[in-house]
N, C-alpha and C positions, 0 to 999 in steps of 0.2 A: 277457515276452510270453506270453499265454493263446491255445491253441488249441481250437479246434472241430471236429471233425470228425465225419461228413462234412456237407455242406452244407443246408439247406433245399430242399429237392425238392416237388414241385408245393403243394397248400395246404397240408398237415401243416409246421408249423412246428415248430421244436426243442423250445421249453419244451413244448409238447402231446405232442412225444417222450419226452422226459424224463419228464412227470409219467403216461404211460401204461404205465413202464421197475417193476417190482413192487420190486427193491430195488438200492442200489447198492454197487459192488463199487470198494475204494481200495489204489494199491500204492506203497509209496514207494518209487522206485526207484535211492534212495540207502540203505536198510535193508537189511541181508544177508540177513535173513527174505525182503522181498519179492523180491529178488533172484533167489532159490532159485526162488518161484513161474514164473517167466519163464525158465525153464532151456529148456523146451519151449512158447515165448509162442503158438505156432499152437494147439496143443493146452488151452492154458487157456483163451487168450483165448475160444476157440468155445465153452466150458462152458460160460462167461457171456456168454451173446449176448444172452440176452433181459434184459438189465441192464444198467445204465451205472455203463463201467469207468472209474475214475478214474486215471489215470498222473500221480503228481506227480513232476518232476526231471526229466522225459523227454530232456533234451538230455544226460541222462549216459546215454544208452543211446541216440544216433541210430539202430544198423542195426535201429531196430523197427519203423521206418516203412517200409519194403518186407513186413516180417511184417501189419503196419496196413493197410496197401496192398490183401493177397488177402483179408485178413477183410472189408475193406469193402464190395470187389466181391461176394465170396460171398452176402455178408448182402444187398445189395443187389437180387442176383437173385431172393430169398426175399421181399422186403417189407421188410424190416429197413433202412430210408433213413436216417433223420436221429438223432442223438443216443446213437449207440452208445461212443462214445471223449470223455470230455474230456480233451486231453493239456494239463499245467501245466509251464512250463519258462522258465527264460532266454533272452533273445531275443538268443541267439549268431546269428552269422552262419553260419554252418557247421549251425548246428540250422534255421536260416530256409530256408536252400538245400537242404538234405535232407529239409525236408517241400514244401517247392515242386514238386519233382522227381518225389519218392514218390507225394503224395497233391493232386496239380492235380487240383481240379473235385470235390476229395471233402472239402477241409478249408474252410473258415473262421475269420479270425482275426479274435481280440476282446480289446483292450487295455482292462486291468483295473488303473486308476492304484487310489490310497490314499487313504485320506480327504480330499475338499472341505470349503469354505469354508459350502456348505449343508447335510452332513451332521452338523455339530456346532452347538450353542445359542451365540447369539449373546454369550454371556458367556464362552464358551470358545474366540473366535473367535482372541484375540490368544495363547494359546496353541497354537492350531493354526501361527500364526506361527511364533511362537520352535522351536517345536518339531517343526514339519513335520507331515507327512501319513501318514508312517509310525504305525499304532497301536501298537505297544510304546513307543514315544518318546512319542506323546501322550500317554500313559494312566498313563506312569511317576507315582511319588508325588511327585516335584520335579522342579526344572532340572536338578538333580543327577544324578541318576539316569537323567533323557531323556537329556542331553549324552553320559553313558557308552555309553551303548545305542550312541547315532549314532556315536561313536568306534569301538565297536567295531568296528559294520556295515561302517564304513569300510575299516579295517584288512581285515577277513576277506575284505570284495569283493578290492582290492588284493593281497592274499596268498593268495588259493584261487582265489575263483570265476573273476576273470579267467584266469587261468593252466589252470586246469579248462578253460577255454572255448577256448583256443587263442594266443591272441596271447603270447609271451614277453617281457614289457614289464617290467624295473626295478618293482619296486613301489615305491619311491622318489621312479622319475622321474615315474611316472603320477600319484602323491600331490601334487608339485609341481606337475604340468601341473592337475589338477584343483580345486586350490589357489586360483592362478592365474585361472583362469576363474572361480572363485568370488568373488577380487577386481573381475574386469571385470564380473559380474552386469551384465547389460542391456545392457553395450557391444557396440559393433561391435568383431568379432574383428581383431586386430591380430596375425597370423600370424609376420608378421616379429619383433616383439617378444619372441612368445612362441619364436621361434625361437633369436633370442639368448640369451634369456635361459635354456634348456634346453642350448645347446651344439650343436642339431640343424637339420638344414634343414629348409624348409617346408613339402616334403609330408612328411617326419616328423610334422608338427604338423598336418598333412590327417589323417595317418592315427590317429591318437591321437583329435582331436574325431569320427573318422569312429565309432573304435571307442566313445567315450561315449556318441554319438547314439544307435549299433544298440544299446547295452546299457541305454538309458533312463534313463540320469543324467544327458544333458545336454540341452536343446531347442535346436534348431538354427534361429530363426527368419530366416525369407528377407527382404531388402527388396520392399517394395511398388512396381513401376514399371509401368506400362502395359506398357511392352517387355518382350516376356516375358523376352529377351536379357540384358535388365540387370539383371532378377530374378538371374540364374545368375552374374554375374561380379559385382555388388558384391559387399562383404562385409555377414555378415548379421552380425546378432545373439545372442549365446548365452546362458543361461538355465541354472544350476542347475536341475533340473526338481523337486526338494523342498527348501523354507525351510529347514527345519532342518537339512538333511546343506550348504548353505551357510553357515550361523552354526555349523554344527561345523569344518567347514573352515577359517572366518575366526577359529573359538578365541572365540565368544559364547557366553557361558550365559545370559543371561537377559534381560528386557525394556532394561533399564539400559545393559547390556553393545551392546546393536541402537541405542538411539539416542547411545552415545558415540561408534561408530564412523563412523572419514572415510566410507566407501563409503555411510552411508546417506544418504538424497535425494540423490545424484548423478546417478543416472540416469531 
């Protein structure tokens, strides 16, 4: 998840913020360099006000949004409205809730998916398939090569990032649970099943798809009913939300591999 802050305030809109900003200012705030700069973030962040600061990794440094919090208002009183901070981060739940809190009425959020189906020429369309939406995977020099990338991706979400982010979850079991959904692609979720077949109970398996959804690997689609009732207690449907880290899961490399497999045209 990509953040904005602070908001759109009377006609000046951001881009016209932005493009009136003289240069901008980038800190990775997983780089021990950038780290260092943020020792005293009230005190830098203000050198560069008349710039936009760029914060990439921000959800490894939550307490900076109460620091974000006075710079905003300060700037605010001054003229200084829209397009001072983009912050880039993973859409933990814990980083969601701590800029909700911090920066209500001063941030806006703007999800920044990966490459579409019309961003690439229509002869590269069936490898946008096989290969997903991720650019390092499409762009690789073969199946080869994209496959490894998406394994790896896999693995390091599983083994870092989630665990980074807070939940203490089996990398194991998560791989298997993610697996799993990537067999059901399009189905309606069948909780019970996948509850057996993990060893766990049901809202174990709440909270697992809970935590795929908030981290943007899985799309959680609702049933359609008039009753808005029944919208909320059928079961929906779930969705790998990129082809390619599905056909890495299911162990596909290449065109061949997508149409021998049972799961395709099932759903």
């Amino acid at each position: 998840m990509r953040y904005w802050g602070p908001r759109q305030v009377g006609k000046t809109t951001l881009a016209e913020s932005i493009a009136s900003l003289r240069t901008n200012v980038y800190l990775d705030l997983e780089s021990p360099i950038d780290r260092n700069k943020r020792a005293d973030p009230a005190l830098y962040l203000t050198e560069h006000e008349d710039k936009l600061v760029i914060l990439d990794e921000v959800h490894r440094v939550p307490e900076l949004f109460q620091t974000l919090r006075g710079l905003i208002d300060r700037g605010r009183r001054r003229g200084h409205k829209v397009g001072r901070f983009l912050l880039l981060g993973s859409a933990s739940m814990d980083l969601l809730q701590q800029s909700g809190e911090s920066l209500a009425g001063r941030i806006a959020y703007v999800d920044l998916p990966p490459l579409n189906v019309l961003e690439v020429a229509n002869k590269n369309q069936n490898i946008l398939w096989i290969r997903g939406d991720f650019p390092e995977s499409f762009l690789a020099k073969n199946d080869t090569q994209s496959l490894t990338w998406r394994e790896n991706f896999i693995r390091s979400y599983l083994e870092r990032d989630i665990p980074d982010l807070g939940p203490r979850i089996p990398a194991e079991t998560l791989y298997r649970f993610w697996t799993m959904l990537a067999h059901a692609q399009g189905s309606l979720l069948n909780a019970a099943q996948l509850a057996r077949s993990l060893a766990v109970d049901g809202k174990t398996i709440a909270k697992y798809l809970d935590l795929m959804v908030d981290l943007l690997l899985v799309r959680r689609l609702r049933p359609y009913h008039a009753n808005v009732g029944k919208r909320l207690v059928k079961s929906p449907k779930v969705y790998i939300r990129d082809s390619g880290i599905t056909h890495a899961l299911l162990g596909i490399l290449d065109r061949e591999g997508i149409l021998g497999h049972p799961v395709v045209g099932t759903n």
